[in-house]
N, C-alpha and C positions, 0 to 999 in steps of 0.2 A: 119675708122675702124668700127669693129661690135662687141659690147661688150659682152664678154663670161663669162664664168663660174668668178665666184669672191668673196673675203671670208676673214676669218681667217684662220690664217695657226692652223690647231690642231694635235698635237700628231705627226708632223713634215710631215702633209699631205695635199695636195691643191686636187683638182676635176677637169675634164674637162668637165664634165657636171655633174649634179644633181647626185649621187648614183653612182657615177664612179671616186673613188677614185687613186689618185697616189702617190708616195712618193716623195719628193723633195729631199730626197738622191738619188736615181735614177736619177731624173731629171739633178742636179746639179755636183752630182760624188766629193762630196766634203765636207762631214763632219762638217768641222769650219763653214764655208759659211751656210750650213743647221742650225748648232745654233747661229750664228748670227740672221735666221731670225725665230727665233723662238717664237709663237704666233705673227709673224708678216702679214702681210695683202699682198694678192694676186689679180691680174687682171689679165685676158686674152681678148688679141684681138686680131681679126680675120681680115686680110687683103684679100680680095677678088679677083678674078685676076685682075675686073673692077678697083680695086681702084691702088691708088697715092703710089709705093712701097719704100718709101723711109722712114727711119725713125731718128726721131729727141732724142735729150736728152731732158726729158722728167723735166729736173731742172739742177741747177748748180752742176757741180760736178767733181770728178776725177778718171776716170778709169782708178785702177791700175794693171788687170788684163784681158786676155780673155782667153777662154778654148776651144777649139774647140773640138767637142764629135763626132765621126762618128757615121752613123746610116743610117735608113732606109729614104726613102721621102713619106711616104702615105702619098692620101691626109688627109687633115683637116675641109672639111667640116662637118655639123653638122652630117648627116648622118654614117660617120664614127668615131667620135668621141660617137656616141652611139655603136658602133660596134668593133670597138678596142681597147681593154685594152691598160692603158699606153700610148697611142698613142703619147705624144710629149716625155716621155723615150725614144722611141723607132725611133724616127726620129734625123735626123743629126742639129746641134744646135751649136750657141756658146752662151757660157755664161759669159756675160758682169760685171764682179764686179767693181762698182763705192764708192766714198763714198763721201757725202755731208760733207757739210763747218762744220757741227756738229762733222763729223767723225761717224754717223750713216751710214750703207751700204743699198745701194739702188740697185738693180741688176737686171740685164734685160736679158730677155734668147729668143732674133732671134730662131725661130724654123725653119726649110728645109720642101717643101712640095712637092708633084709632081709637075712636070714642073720646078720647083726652080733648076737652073746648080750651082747656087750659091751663098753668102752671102758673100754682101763685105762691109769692112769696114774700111773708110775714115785714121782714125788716125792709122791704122797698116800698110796701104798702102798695103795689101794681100788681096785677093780673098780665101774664104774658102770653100771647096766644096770636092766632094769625091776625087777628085785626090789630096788633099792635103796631101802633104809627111812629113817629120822628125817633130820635136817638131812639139804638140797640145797645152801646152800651153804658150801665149805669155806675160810675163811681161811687166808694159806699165807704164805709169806717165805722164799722159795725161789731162790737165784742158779743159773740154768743159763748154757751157756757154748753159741756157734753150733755146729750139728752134734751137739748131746748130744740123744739119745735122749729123746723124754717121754714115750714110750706107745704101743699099739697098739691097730687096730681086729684085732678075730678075725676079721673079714670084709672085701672094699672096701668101701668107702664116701667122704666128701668130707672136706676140710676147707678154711672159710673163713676171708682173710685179713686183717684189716680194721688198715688203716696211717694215720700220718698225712698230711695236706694236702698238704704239699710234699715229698712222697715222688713218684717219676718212676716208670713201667714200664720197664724192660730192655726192646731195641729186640726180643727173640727172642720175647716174650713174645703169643701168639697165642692166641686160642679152637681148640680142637681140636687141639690138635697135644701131641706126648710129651713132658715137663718130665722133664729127670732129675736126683736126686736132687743137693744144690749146687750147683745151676743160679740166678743171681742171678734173682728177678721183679722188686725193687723198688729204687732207690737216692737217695740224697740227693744232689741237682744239686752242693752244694756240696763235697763230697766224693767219695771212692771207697767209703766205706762201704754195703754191702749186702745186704738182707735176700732170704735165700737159701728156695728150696722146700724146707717144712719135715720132707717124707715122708724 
């Protein structure tokens, strides 16, 4: 992965680059979920087409929900993401709500980019994509374990990381530079436990 925009969530807003703000109510389409993670900590990473499209749970945890949001597929390169507002609003996405052995919510948002036919994933046993029909969202009770497998993109594309409050960055943790795959982004001050990049 290629580490992107990444922060404090403020005033219930992340960035996909510098001075290019979005809402994560937009993003997420889901109110409680938004204040849950609120002044909580965000990553994004950027999957290339060259790279490994598959991505992992990024810690232990259980996802009890997925959302699946139609939308557009621009791509996601840096270039356009100077160029279009909103741009992961505005693309087709599922949104992954987990919640750690704490009962703290950890949530990952698979984002659709051009060339992407699809987003599939492992524990729902569905392929999500634009011809997906009736119910978007699907109820789940689901234990994964750090490093297990939950899906792939058929193409690059992003996936966003959205953590709690007093969750810290790993000092390696840069905009633009290569994250490789169980590479810690985030950790709990009071611990050594850490949420690893989830490609």
């Amino acid at each position: 992965d290629e580490g992107g925009a990444f922060g404090t969530i403020r005033d219930g807003e992340v960035y996909q680059i510098k001075g290019a703000p979005y809402s994560l109510f937009d993003l997420l389409g889901d109110g409680a979920l938004v204040e849950q993670h609120k002044n909580g900590r965000f990553i994004t990473l950027r999957l290339t087409s060259s790279m490994y499209h598959r991505f992992h749970a990024p810690y232990d945890c259980r996802i009890n929900r997925v959302t699946f949001i139609h939308g557009d597929v621009w791509n996601v390169n840096p270039i356009a993401l100077k160029r279009v507002e909103r741009l992961f609003c505005k693309n087709e996405r599922a949104v992954l709500q987990t919640q750690l052995a704490t009962g703290e919510a950890l949530t990952l948002v698979p984002v659709a980019a051009i060339l992407v036919a699809s987003i599939r994933l492992h524990f729902l046993g569905r392929v999500l994509n634009a011809q997906t029909k009736g119910p978007v969202a699907f109820p789940c009770d689901v234990s994964v374990r750090k490093g297990e497998e939950l899906g792939w993109f058929e193409h690059g594309s992003t996936i966003i990381v959205l953590a709690p409050d007093h969750f810290e960055f790993c000092n390696d943790v840069t905009e633009g530079t290569r994250i490789r795959a169980g590479q810690p982004l985030l950790r709990k001050p009071a611990c050594a436990s850490r949420v690893s990049e989830p490609q």
